[in-house]
N, C-alpha and C positions, 0 to 999 in steps of 0.2 A: 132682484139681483141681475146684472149684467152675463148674458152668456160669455160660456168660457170654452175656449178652444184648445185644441190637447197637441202637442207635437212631441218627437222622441225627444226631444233636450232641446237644451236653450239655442245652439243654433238653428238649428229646423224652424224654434218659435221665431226666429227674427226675422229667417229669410220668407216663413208664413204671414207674418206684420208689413212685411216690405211688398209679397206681391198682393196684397187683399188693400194696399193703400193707404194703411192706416198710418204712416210716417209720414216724416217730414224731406223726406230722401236720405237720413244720417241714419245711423244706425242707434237704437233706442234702449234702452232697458225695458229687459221682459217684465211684463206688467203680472207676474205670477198673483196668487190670491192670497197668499203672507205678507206680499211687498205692499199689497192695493190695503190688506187690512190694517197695516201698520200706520198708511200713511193717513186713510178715514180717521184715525183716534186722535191726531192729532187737530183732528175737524172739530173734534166736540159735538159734532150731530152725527144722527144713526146714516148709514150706507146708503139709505133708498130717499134719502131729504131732499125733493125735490126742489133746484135754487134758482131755476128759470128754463127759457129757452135759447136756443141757438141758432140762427135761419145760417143759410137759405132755408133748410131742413127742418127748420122747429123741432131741432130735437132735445128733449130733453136733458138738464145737465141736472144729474143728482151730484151726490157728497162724492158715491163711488165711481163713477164716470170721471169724475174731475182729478180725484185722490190715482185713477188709472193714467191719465194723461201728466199728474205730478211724476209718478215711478216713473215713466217712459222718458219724459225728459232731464231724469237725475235730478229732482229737486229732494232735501231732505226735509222730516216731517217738519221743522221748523220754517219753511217758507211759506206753508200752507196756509198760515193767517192771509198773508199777501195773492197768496195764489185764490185765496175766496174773494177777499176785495175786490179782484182785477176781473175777477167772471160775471163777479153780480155788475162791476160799475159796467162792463161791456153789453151784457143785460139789457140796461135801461134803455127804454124805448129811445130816449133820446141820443142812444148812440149812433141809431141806425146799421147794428149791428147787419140784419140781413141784405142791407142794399149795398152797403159797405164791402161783402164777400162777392157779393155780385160783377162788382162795375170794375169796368177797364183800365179804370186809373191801378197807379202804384201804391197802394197804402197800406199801410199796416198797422196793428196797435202799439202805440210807445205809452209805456204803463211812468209811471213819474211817483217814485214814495217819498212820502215826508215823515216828520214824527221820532218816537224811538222804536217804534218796527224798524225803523231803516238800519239803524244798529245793532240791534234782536237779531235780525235774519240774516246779516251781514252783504247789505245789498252797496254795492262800490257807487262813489259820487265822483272821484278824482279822473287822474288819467285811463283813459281807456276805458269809462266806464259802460260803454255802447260797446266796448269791443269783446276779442276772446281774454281769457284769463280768469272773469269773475264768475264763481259758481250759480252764486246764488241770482244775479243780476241774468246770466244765460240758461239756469235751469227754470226761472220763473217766467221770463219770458216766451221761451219754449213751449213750456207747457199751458200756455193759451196758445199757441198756435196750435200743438196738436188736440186740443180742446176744440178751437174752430173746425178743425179737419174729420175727427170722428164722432162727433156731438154736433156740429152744427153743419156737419156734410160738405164743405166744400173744400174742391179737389179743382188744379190746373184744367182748365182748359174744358170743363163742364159746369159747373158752380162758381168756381174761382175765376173769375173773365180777365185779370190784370194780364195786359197787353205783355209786360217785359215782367214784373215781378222787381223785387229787391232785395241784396240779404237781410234785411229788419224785418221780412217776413218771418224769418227765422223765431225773429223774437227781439224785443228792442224790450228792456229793462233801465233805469237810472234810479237812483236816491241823491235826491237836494242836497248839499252840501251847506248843509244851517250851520254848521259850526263858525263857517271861514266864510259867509256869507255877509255883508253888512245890509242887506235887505231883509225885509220880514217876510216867512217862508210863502210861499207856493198856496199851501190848504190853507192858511191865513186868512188869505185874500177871497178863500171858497167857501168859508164859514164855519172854518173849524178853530177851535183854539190851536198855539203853538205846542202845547204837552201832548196834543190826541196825535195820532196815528192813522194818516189819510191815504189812499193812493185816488190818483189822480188817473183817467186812460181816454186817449187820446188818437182818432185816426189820422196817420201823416206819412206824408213824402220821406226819402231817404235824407239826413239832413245837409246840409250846406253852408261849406265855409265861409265865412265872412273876417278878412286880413283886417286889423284895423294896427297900425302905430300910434301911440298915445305920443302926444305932443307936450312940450314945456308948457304951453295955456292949456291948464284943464280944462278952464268954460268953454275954448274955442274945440279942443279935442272931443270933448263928451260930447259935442253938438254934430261933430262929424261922425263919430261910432253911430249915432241915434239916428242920423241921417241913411249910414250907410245900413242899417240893419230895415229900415223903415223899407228900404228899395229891393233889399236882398228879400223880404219875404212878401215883397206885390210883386216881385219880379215880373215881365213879362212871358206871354206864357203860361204863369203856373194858375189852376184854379181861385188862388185868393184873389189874383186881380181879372181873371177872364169873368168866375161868378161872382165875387163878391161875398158879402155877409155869413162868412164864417168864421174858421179858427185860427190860429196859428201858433206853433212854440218856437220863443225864442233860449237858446242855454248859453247865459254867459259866463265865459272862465274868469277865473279871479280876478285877471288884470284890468280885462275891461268892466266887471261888477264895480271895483276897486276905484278905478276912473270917474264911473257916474258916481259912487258915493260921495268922492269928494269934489266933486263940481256939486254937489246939492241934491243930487236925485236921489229920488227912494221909489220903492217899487211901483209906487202910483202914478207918479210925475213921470216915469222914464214912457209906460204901458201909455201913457196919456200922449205923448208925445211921438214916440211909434205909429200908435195908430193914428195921429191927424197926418201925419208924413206921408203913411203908407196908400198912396191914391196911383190909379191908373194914367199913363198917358194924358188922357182929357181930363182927369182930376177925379176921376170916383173915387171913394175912397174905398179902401180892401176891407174895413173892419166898420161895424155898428156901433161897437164899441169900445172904449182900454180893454175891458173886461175882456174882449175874446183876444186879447195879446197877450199867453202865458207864459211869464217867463222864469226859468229855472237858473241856480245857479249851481252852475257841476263842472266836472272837466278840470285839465291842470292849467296852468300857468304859459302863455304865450301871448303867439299874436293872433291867435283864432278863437271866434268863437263860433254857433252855427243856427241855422233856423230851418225850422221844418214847416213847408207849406202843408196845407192839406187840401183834404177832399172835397169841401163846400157843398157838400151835396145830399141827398134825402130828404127825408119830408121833415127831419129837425136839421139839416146842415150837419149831421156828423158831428154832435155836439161832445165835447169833451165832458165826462163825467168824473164826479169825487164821491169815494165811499169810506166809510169808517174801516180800519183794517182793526179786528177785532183780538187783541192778543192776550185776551183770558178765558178765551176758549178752549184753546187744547189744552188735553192731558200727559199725565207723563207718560211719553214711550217705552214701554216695557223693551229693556235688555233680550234678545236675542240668542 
């Protein structure tokens, strides 16, 4: 079991949680021992289930570590499927979760759900789905940050080395928008069927508009969006094109998804053509593969869509992972 710390009442405990560090600088829900055990059940494995590590710290993240860092950032027990996925995919060696907390860059995890979790848990795909308004999209994202912070130890300016920081630190949350998509989803392409239920977690930059006007010739307009997104995410400057050989997400909004559909693209052709564009100055190119160009389609309707560079860096490159989000684990919440 997790030590428990005593204050006279709930203010006392929060302004105890704020100076011991354990926040995120907002003010949090008290992780009391009804709230933390309410939300374990909805785990389907016992409190002490050990699910990995967290550096810099190696610290262990059990069911009830994790289920504490859900209460605090207001997630309810039903996002908790998603909130395991998004700890184990950040887990995986191939995240480079500990070098990732370490280093000076800006990045953060942008967690990406596909599936009917995304529905289940009520995670938003449309307008403002990066922004404030969404519960479930801002309480799950949160709570891997405060995950990374009291379980895997780092804290501004000792552990945590990013030079400036971003608000996506916060927590960066999205669900695909499969409905209104005429591409085939995201964990498709990651090796999952389109009925499973995947999240996708990903280290990145804050994201970056990209203006595009669709044109009366589709083929000539879709070759321009393709063009401009290819350069918006080598940009100069950003790690994709300074190192090279890692990741990057691109999310586009209906209109322009809408555009390459009907010029002819599909998710393969578009990622295929990205990434041969996307070359430095002298012509290196930012990407190894399509594969590492993931692109989502989310967001409402305009002239923007946006791309997040990332970190390129570790001894895997900060690779984007996908895990099964498992939604017949939890049980019913007992009534209150």
């Amino acid at each position: 079991m997790a030590a428990l710390l005593t204050a006279d009442d709930e203010a006392a405990a929060l302004e105890q949680l704020h100076e011991l560090g354990c926040t995120d600088g907002l003010p949090v829900v008290v992780p009391t021992p009804e709230r933390v055990e309410r939300m374990v059940l909805a785990v389907g494995h016992p409190a002490e289930t050990a699910l990995g590590e967290m550096g810099p710290l190696q610290g262990v993240c059990t069911v009830e570590k994790l289920a504490a860092a859900a209460v605090m950032a207001g997630c309810l027990p039903d996002h908790m499927p998603i909130v395991v996925a998004s700890a184990l995919a950040m887990m995986d060696p191939a995240f480079d979760l500990a070098e990732m907390q370490g280093t000076t860059h800006a990045t953060a995890p942008l967690i990406i759900v596909n599936g009917p979790a995304r529905a289940m848990c009520g995670v938003a795909s449309g307008y403002g789905a990066l922004g404030p308004g969404h519960r479930a999209n801002a309480s799950i994202g949160r709570t891997i940050r405060l995950a990374m912070i009291n379980i895997g130890g780092a804290r501004p300016g000792t552990s945590d080395m990013a030079l400036l920081g971003h608000g996506g630190k916060f927590g960066q949350c999205l669900g695909e928008d499969e409905a209104h998509s005429p591409f085939a989803p995201l964990h498709t392409s990651r090796g999952f069927a389109a009925e499973d239920s995947a999240v996708t977690v990903i280290g990145t930059e804050p994201p970056q508009s990209v203006a595009h006007v669709a044109g009366s010739d589709v083929k000539r307009s879709s070759e321009r969006l393709i063009d401009l997104l290819a350069a918006s995410v080598a940009g100069v400057g950003s790690n994709n094109a300074w190192l090279g050989g890692g990741q990057a997400v691109i999310v586009l909004t209906p209109d322009h998804i809408g555009e390459l559909a009907e010029a002819g693209h599909d998710r393969s052709s578009t990622t295929a053509a990205i990434g041969e564009r996307a070359t430095t100055r002298d012509g290196r190119p930012a990407f190894e593969s399509a594969d590492d160009v993931l692109l989502v389609a989310a967001g409402g309707s305009g002239l923007y869509s946006y791309v997040f560079p990332t970190w390129c860096a570790g001894a895997n490159r900060n690779r984007a992972v996908t895990r099964p989000i498992d939604i017949g684990q939890a049980c019913a919440i007992p009534e209150r």
